[in-house]
N, C-alpha and C positions, 0 to 999 in steps of 0.2 A: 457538514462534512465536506474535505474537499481534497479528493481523491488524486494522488502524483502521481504522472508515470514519467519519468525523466532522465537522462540520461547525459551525457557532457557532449558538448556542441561540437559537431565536425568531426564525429568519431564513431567509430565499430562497436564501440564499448554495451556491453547488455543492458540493458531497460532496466530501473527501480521502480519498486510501488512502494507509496508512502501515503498514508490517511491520517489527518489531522482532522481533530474536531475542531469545535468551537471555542473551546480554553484551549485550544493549541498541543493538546494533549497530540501523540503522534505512535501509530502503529507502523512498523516497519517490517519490510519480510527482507528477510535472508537471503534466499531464493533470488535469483537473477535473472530474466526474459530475455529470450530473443528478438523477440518482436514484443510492441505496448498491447497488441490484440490480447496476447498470453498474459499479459500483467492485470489487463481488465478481465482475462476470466477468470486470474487467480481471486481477484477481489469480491469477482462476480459468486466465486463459489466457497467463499468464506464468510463471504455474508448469509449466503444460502443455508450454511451450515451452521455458522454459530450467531448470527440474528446482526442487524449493524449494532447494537446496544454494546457488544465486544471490541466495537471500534472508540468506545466513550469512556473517557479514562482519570482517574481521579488518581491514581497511583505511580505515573512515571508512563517511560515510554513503555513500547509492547513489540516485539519480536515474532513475527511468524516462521 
């Protein structure tokens, strides 16, 4: 897996989180951060909750 937090260079603009497996498969949250700290404990606690196995996707992309 390999977890985004990014955001456009040279700019205010809020942080994204982006998780892509291994097929390239890619979960995406809605949700926009202030800071990447808040993006990794969004990820932090969705992993927590629903297990990383919900980040591995055979069906298209995924939406938080």
């Amino acid at each position: 897996m390999d977890v985004k937090i990014y955001r456009y260079a040279d700019t205010d603009d809020p942080w994204q989180l982006e998780v892509v497996d291994e097929k390239d498969w890619s979960t995406v949250w809605d949700e926009q951060f202030p800071l990447p700290k808040d993006a990794y404990r969004a990820f932090y606690a969705a992993a927590d909750e629903e297990g990383m196995a919900s980040f591995v996707g055979d069906s298209g992309p995924t939406v938080h």
